[in-house]
Each structure stands twice: as C-alpha cells, then as structure tokens.
C-alpha positions in Angstrom: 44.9 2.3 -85.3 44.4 1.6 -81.8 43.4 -1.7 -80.8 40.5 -0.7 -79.5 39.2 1.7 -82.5 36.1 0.8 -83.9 34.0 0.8 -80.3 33.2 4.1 -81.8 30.0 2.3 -83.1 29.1 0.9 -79.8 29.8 3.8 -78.0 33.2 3.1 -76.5 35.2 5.6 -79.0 36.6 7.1 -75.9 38.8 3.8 -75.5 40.6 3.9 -78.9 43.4 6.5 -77.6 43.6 4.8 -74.2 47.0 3.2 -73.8 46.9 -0.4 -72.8 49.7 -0.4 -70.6 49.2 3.3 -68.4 49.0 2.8 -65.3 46.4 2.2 -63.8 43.7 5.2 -62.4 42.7 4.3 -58.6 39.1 4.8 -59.0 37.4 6.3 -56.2 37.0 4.2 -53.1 33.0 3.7 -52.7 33.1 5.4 -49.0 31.6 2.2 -46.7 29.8 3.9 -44.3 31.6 3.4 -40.6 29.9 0.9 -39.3 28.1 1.8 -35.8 28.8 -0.6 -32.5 25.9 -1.7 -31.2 24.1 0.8 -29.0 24.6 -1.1 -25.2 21.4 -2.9 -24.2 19.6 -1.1 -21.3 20.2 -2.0 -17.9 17.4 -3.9 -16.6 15.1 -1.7 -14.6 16.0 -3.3 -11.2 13.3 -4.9 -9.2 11.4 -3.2 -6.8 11.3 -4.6 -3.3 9.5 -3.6 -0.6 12.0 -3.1 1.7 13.1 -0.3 -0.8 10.1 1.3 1.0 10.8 0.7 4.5 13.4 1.9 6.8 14.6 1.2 10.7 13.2 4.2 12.5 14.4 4.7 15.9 12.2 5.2 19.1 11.8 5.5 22.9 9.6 3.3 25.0 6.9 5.5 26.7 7.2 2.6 29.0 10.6 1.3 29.7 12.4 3.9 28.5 14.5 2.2 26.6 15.4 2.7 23.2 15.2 0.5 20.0 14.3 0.5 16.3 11.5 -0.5 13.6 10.8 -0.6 10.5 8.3 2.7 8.9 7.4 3.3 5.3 9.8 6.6 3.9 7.6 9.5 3.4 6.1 9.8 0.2 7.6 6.6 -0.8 4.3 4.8 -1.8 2.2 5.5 -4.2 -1.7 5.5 -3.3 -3.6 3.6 -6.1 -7.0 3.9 -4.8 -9.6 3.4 -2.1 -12.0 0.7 -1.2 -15.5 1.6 -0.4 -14.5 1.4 3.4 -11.8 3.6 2.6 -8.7 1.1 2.8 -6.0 2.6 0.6 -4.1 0.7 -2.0 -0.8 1.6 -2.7 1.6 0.0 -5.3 4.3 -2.2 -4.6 4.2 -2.2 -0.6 1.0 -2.9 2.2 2.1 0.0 4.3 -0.5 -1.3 6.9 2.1 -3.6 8.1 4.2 -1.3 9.1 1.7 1.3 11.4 2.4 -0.7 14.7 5.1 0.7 17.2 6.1 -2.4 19.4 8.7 -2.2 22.3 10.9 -5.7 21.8 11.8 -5.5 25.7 8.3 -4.6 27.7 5.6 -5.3 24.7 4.0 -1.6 24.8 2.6 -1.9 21.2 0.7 0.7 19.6 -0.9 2.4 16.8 2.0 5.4 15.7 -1.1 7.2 16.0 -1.3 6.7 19.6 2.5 6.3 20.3 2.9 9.3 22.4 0.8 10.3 25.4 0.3 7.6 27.5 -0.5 8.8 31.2 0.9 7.3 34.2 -1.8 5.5 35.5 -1.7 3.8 31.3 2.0 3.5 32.0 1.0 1.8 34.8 -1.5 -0.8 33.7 1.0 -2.0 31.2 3.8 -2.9 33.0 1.0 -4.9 35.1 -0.8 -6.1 32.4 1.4 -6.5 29.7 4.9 -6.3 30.4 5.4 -9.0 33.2 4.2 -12.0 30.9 5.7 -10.2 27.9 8.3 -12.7 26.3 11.0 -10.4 24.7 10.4 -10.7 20.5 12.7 -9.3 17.8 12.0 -8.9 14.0 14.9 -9.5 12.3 14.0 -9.2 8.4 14.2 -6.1 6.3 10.2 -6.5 6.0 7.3 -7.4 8.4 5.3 -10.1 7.2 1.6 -10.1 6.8 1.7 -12.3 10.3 4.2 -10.6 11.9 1.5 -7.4 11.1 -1.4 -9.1 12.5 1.0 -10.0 15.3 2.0 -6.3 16.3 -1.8 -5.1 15.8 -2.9 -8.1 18.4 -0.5 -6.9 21.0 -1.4 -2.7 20.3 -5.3 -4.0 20.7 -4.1 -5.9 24.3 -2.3 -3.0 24.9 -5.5 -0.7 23.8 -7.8 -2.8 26.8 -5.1 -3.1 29.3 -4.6 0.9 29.6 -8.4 1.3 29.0 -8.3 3.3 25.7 -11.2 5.2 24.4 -13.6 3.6 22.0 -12.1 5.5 19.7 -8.4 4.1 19.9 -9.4 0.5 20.0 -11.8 0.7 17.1 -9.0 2.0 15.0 -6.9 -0.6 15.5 -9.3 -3.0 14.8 -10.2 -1.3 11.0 -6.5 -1.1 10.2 -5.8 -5.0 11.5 -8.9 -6.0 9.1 -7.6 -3.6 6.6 -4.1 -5.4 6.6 -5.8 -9.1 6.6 -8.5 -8.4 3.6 -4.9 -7.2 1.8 -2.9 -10.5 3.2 -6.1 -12.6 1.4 -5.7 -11.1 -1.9 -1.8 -11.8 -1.3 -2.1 -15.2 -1.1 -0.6 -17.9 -3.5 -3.9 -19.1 -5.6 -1.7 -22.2 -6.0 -0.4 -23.3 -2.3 -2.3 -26.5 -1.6 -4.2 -24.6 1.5 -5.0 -21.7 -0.3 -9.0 -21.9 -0.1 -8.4 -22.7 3.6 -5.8 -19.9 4.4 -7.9 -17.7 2.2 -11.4 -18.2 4.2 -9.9 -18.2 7.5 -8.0 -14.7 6.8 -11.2 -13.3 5.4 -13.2 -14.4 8.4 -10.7 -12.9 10.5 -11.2 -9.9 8.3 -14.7 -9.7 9.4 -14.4 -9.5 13.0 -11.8 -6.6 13.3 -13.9 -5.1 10.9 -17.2 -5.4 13.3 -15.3 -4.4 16.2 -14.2 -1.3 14.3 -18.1 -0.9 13.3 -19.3 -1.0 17.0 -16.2 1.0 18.3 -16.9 3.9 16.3 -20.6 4.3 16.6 -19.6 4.3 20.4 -17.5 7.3 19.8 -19.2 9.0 17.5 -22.0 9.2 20.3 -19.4 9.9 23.2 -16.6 11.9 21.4 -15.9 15.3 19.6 -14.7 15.1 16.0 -12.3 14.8 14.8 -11.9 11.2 15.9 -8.9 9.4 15.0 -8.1 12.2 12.6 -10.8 11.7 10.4 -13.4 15.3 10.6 -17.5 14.1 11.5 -18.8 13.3 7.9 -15.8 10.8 6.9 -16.5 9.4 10.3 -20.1 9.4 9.4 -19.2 8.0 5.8 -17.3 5.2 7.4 -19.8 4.0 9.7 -22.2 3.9 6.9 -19.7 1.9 4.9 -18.8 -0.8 7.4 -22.9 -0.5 8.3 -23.7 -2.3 4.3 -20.9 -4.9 5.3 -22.7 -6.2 7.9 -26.3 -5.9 6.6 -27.4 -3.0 8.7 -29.0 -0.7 5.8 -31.3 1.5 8.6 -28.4 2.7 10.1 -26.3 3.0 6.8 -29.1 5.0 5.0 -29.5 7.7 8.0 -26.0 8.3 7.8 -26.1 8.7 3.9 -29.0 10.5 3.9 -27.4 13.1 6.1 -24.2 13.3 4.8 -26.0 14.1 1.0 -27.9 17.4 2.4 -24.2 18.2 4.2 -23.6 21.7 2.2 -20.1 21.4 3.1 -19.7 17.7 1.8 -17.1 17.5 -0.6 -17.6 16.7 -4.4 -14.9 13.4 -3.7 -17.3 12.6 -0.7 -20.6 13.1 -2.6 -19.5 10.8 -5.3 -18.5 8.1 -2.5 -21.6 8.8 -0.8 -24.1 8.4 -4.0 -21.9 4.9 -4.5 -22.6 3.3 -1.3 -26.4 4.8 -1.6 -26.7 2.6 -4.6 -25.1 -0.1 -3.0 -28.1 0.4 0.0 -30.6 0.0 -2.3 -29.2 -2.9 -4.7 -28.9 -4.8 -1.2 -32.7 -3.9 -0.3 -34.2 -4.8 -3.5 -32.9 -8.1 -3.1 -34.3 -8.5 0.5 
C-alpha cells in the first residue's frame, strides 16, 4: 500500500500511486505581467510671454532717413477676446496697443503705423523745426514696451500730430488709442503695490482726457471729412461718437446718433446689437437724471 492510500476518502486517491521521491514537476510559472515604466510626466506647457508676441521690425525715417528697428505684434499672433462698448479690443496674453507707435530713436518723428507713411514736405519740414532740434536721442532696449514707455511713444506721435498740423482726424485717433492703452495699464496694475489706489486714479484720469480729446476730434471730422475716417466706414464712426458721447454725459448727442444708426438698413446685425446696448445704457443714464 502506498503511504498515502486511504486519501481516497477525502478525495486525494489520486496521491496513493504518486512516488514520494520523483522528481519534482515544475509547475507552471504564474506569468507576472511585465511591469510598465512609468509613462514620462508631461513637459510643462512653457509660459507664455509677451515678447513671444512681438518682434523688432525694421523701418525708414520719413524724416531723417535713417534706418532703425521696433518692436510690432506678429500677424495673427493675438487672439482678440472681446470689445468694450467704446470698441477697445481685448486680446489675451499681450496689450498690442503698446506696440502701434512708430518712433525714430534719432530725430523723434513718432507716429501712429497708421499714419507712418505720407508725410509731405512742408510736415517733413515742421518736424525737424519743431520736433527734432530739442529731440534728445531715446532707445528702448527690452524685448517689450512697457505700459509707460507706450504712453511715452503716443505723447511724442500726438506732438508730432500738432507740430505737422494733422487733420482732426489723425490727432483724435491717437488720443482714443493712448486712452485705450491707459484704461488697459489701470486694470494692469498690482492691487497690492502700496500706491495702487493712487497710481490707479491717476491712470484712469488720464484715461479720461485722451478719451475727450478723441470725442471732440472726431465729431470735428465727422463734420469736415469723408468716410472712411481713420479706417473705420460712417456708422462705426457714428457708433463711436455715440459711445464716447454716454462717457462723458452727453446723451442728446449720443441718442441722435443711435437713433440714426437703428433705421441704417445697411447696419449690421453685430452693429445693431451694439447699438440697442448703448441705447439701453442712454436711457438707464436718463432715468436716473
């Protein structure tokens, strides 16, 4: 008898022929599944920067004639966000208001890109006289412009605007784009710097008075000119005046303009919608008079 017969009963009979001392059977290896390396961690996105956006572009002084470089935003590098009821556009990531000035570092002709090209010799002229023989030579070294060294560049393409004797027109755009760029250096400003409420009220104040300047200079040329004016076709003209009217409290003027623009069969639906806006925004004002 085997030594191990008698399991029968427990179920085990299979075990009474076995022989003790055969060798071993190498049981099937339980297959461990390979174990995976770690998938790599993803690369950080890298930060954006603004002067990802920029670039030195070069250009000749209608002036001096001498050549020299500035910073420009890369086409179709920022990404518009949205408008303001003035029509300021936001964009994500970068102000590319501080970057529309064209300034020559060794006369000072400073200008709107705009209005880089086509200055007339008697402009030409005027600046050199005006402009050029107090002009201390200035250079802007960093990869960005600074929301000062914007306001900066728009002060000296306004001097330059009055020195030349530009149209309405030229100067008023100068002055909506320099209080375009300050409203967008207020809501850039550090809540926590110990002057904040200071710096933050002055800028906005500042704001204000390009922004009147622009308001005046375009109802000017909207009386003296023939659209389009500053690229921008009679009824976003129209809308604009209207919008910078409401800023400054003059709702007569604003509501003609809206009025008109509403029974413009050829106003656009984006335009209507704008336009329906800042006629609520007429009367919310009015009511509370």
């Amino acid at each position: 008898m085997g030594l191990l017969s008698g399991l029968n009963g427990l179920g085990l009979g299979n075990f009474e022929d076995m022989d003790l001392y055969a060798p071993p059977v190498k049981d099937e290896e339980e297959e461990i599944p390979e174990e995976k390396p770690a998938a790599p961690a993803k690369p950080a996105a890298p930060e954006i920067k603004e002067s990802d956006y920029v670039f030195e572009k070069s250009y000749t002084c209608p002036v001096c004639n001498k050549e020299f470089k500035a910073l420009t935003v890369k086409a179709n590098r920022a990404r518009l966000t949205g408008t303001d009821r003035d029509l300021r556009p936001r964009y994500e990531n970068i102000e590319p208001l501080k970057y529309d000035v064209v300034m020559c570092p060794t006369c000072g002709c400073a200008s709107i890109t705009r209005y880089w090209q086509g200055i007339t010799d008697a402009q030409r002229k005027r600046i050199k006289e005006g402009i050029s023989v107090n002009f201390v030579s200035k250079k802007y070294t960093d990869d960005t412009y600074s929301f000062d060294q914007a306001l900066e560049r728009y002060q000296m393409a306004l001097a330059n605007a009055m020195v030349k004797q530009a149209k309405p027109a030229e100067k008023a755009y100068i002055c909506l784009r320099a209080g375009w760029t300050l409203r967008s250096r207020a809501e850039n400003l550090d809540p926590d710097a110990a002057d904040y409420q200071e710096e933050y009220e002055r800028t906005r104040t500042m704001e204000r008075d390009f922004l009147e300047n622009a308001l005046e200079g375009f109802v000017t040329a909207r009386a003296t000119d023939t659209p389009p004016i500053c690229g921008m076709d009679d009824m976003t003209l129209d809308y604009l005046i209207a919008a910078l009217s409401v800023e400054f409290g003059k709702y007569e003027q604003a509501a003609k303009l809206v009025g008109s623009l509403l029974t413009n069969r050829n106003i656009s639906s984006r335009m209507k919608n704008k336009t329906l806006e800042l006629k609520d925004d007429i009367l919310k004002a009015t009511r509370k008079k």
